[in-house]
N, C-alpha and C positions, 0 to 999 in steps of 0.2 A: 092577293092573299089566298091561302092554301089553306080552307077552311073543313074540307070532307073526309081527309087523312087522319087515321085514329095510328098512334106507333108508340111503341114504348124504347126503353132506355138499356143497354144488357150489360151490366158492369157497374158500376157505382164510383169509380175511382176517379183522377186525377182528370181526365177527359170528358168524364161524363157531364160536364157542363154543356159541350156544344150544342146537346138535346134543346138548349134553350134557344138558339138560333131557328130550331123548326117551330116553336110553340110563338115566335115573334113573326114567324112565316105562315102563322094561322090553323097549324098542326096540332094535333090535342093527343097531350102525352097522356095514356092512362095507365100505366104501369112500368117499374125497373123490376130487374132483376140481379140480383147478388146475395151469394149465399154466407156473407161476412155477416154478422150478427149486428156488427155495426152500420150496416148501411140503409137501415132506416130511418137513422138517424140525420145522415148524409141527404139523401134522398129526399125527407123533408125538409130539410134546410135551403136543398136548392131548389127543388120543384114543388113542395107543399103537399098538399095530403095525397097520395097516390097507394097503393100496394106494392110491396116489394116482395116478389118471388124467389125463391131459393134457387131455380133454375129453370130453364127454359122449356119443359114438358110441362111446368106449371102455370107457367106463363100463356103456352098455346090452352092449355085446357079452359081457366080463367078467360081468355080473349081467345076464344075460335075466330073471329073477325074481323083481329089486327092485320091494318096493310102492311106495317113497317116495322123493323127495329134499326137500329143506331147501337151497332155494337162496339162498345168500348172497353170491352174485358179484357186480362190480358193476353199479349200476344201468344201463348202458347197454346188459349183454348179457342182462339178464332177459326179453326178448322171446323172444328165440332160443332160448336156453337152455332157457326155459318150454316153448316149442312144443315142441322136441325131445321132450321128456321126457312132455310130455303127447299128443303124438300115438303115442309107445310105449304109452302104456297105464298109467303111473306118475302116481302120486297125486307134487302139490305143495304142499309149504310156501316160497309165496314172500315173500321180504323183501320189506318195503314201502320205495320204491314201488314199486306194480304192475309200470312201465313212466317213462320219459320224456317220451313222446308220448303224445297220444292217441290215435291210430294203432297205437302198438305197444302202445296198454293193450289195446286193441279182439281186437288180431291173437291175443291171450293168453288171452283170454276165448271168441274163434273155435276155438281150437285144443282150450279146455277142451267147450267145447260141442259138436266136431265128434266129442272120442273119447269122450266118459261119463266121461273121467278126472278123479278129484276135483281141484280148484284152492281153495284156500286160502294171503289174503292175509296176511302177520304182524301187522295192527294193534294190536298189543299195548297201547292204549292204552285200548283197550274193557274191559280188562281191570286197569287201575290203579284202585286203590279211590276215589280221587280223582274219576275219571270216574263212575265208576256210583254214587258217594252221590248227585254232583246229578242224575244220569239220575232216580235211584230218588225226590229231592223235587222234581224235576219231574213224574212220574210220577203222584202223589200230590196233585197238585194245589196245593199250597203255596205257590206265586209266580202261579195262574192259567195265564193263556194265553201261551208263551213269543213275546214279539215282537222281541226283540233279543237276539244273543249277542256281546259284544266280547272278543277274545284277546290278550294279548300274551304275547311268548315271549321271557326274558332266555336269549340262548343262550350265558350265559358261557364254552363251554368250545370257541367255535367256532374260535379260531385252533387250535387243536388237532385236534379231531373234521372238520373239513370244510376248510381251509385249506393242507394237508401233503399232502395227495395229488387222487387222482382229481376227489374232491369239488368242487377248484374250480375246472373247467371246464365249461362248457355245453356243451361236446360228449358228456361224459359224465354229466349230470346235468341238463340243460336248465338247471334255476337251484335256487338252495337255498329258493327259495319256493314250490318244485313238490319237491321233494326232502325237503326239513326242514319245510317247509309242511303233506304230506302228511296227516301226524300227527295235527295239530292242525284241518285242514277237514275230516279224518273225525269227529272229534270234534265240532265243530260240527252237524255233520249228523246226526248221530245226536242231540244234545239236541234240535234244533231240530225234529228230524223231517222236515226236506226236504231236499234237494239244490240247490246254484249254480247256477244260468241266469246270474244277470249278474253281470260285474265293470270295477274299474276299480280300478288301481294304481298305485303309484310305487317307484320303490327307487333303489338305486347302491352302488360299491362305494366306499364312503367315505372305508377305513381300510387296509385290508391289500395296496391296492393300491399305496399308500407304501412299504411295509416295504421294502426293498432284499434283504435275505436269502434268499437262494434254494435249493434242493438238490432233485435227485431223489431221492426217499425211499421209491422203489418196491423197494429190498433191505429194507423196515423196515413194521410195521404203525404204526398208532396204537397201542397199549399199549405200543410202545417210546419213544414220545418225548412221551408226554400225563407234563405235570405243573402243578400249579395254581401254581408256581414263574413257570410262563412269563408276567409280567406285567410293567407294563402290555402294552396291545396293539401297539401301534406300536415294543414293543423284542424283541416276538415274533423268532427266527430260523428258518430252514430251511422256509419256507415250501413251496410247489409253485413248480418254474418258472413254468407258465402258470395266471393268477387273473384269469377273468374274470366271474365270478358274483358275483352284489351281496351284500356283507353288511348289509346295512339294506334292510328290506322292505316294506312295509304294501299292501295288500287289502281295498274293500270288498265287498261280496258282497250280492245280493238272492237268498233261496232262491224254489224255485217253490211254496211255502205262505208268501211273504208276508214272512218275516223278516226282517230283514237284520243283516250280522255285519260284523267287520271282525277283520282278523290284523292283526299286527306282530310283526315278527322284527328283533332286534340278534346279529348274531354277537362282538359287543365288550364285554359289559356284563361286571362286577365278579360277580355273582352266575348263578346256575345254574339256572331255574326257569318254570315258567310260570301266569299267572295267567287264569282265565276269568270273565267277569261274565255272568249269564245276567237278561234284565228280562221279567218277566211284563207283564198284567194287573194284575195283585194283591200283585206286592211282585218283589224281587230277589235271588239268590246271589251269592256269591263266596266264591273258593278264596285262602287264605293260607298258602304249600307247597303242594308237588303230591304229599307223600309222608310219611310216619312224623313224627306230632310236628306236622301241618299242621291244621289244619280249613275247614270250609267257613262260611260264615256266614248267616243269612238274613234277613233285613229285610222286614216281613210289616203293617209300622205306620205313619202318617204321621210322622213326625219329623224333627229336624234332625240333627246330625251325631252318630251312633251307631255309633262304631268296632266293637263285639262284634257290632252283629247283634241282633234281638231272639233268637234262639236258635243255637246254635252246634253243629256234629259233628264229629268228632275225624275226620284220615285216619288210617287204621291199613295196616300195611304198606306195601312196595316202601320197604323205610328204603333199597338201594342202587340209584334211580333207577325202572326199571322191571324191576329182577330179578325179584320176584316176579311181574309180570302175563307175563315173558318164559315163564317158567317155565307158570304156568295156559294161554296159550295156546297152548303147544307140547301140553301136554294134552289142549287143547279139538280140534287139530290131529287128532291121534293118535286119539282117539276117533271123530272124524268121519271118517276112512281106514279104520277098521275096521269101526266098526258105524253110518255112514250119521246121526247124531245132529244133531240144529240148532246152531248155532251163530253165537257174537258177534258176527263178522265174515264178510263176504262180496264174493265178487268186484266186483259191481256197485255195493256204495257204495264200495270200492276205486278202482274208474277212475270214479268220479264225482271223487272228490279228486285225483284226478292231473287229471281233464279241467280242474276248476277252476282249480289251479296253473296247470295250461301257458296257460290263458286267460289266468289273470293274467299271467304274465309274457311272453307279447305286448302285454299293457298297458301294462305299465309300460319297456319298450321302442320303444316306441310313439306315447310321450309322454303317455300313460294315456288311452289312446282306451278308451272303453270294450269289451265284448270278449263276444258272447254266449258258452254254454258248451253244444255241442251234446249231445244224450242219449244212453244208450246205444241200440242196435237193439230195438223193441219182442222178435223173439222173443228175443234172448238175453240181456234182463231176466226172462222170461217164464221159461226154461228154468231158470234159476239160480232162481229163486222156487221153480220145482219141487225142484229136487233140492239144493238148501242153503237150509232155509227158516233163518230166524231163530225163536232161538230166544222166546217167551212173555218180557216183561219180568218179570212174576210168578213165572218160575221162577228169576228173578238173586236 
């Protein structure tokens, strides 16, 4: 237990519960911040009596002597926010993604590397068991040399989750294939082993730019109006005034060891999930569920059509989504804030996923010109190697 860590909460919305994960990890939240009138009300409902700060100058002045914050705001103030708090001296958990831009993924990384202050991105996906079995029979050699990885991603639950609020404007999120993408080209990269240089996309907003149904629904979070009720898609109501982010998305990607991948993203599909196919040398994975009750499958033989796989692994845990990987890496978090430890994730293949998004989606705005994806700055690849190594895949 991680009893000596004092951190607060920067956001009050839809995410800001994961704060509860450190406070069960022995962390003592003494302050949110959010300048919504309503979220003191939020705030005491899920953390109980605390202060809530209108912003984060407030927040330092009130607590000179917070280690941490846990920011959950949205994505388009996480530059700023980040910097503040990291050019104080306060260790960060930020929600992915990084940043919007590339630009402001960079300026967030500048800031971590200008003060020593720890910067930690939430990819909690590193952390889904689902991800690290195939890490772990990639690892192992079992499909060979990984030369392709294809993704798709049924986002059932997107008129809901990204369609009601902030979520769907590109002012606030550049696009949901740099947004909701994120997730999953970190994912990518870490099987694959390398990082995007090139891409070339397409997308549009298909569906929900029909809907007619409007509301602002900034008095309300998402857990007030998610219900798997609201179907089909096109009878969706109470949308966001302004939707102009594509829900239908695809990405291909050449990494710079050679591989190449491809995403797809539906915000409209009937089902909730996402599916990875990884092709070696020597044979192939695939995931069927990404969660409790799912497995992975491997194909290691020449054959025809063999639905099971020649052998098969169960996924076990995260039965509610990624609660449980929320939970380990608020952990892995906390750990790394106190005693300096390695860990799953890290800044730099962080703004590599954001840099590839935001490439993509000048792509496929662009009429899918292809798109290089610039690197990060050798030294503050360099620094982040130093001082947040990764952890041994042998010790996962």
């Amino acid at each position: 237990m991680i009893k000596d860590l004092t951190i607060a909460v920067v956001g009050v919305g839809a995410r800001a519960p994961i704060a509860e994960h450190a406070v069960a990890e022995g962390a003592r939240l003494v302050a949110a911040v959010d300048p919504d009138d309503r979220a003191a009300e939020r705030a005491a409902r899920w953390f109980g009596d605390i202060p809530v700060h209108r912003d984060v100058p407030a927040l330092l002045r009130a607590c000179p002597d917070l280690d941490a914050a846990i920011v959950t705001s949205p994505d388009h103030t996480h530059a700023e926010v980040s910097e503040r708090l990291l050019s104080a001296g306060v260790a960060v958990y930020l929600e992915k993604p990084l940043a919007t831009t590339i630009e402001d993924a960079d300026r967030v990384l500048a800031a971590a590397h200008a003060s020593g202050a720890r910067l930690y991105v939430g990819h909690n996906m590193r952390h889904m068991h689902v991800v690290r079995l195939m890490r772990e029979i990639i690892a192992r050699g079992d499909i060979g040399e990984v030369t392709s990885i294809w993704c798709r991603h049924f986002v059932g639950h997107g008129g809901d989750f990204y369609f009601k609020d902030w979520h769907a404007e590109r002012a606030k999120t550049t696009s949901l294939l740099l947004q909701k993408g994120a997730h999953d080209i970190d994912v990518v990269h870490w099987l694959a082993g390398g990082v995007t240089r090139e891409v070339v996309a397409m997308g549009d907003l298909t569906v929900y730019g029909r809907v007619d149904s409007r509301r602002d629904n900034s008095d309300r979070t998402m857990r007030d109006w998610f219900s798997l009720d609201n179907w089909p898609p096109l009878a969706q109501t109470d949308l966001n005034r302004d939707i102009d982010v594509e829900d239908l998305s695809m990405v291909l990607m050449r990494l710079d060891n050679g591989v190449l991948a491809s995403y797809q993203q539906c915000h409209y599909t009937p089902d909730y999930w996402r599916n990875y196919t990884v092709i070696g040398t020597e044979g192939r994975i695939e995931n069927f569920g990404d969660g409790a009750g799912g497995e992975v499958r491997v194909w290691t033989k020449r054959t025809g059509y063999l639905p099971g796989g020649d052998r098969s692994y169960p996924i076990t845990g995260d039965d509610g989504g990624h609660g449980d990987a929320d939970a380990l890496t608020m952990a892995e978090f906390l750990r790394f804030v106190r005693d300096g430890v390695p860990t799953d994730t890290d800044p730099v293949s962080a703004r590599e996923a954001i840099a590839a998004g935001f490439a993509a989606t000048r792509s496929l705005r662009t009429g899918s010109t292809p798109q290089r994806v610039p690197p990060v700055a050798p030294e503050v690849a360099a620094y982040f190697a130093a001082h947040q190594p990764a952890r041994p895949l042998l010790d996962h």
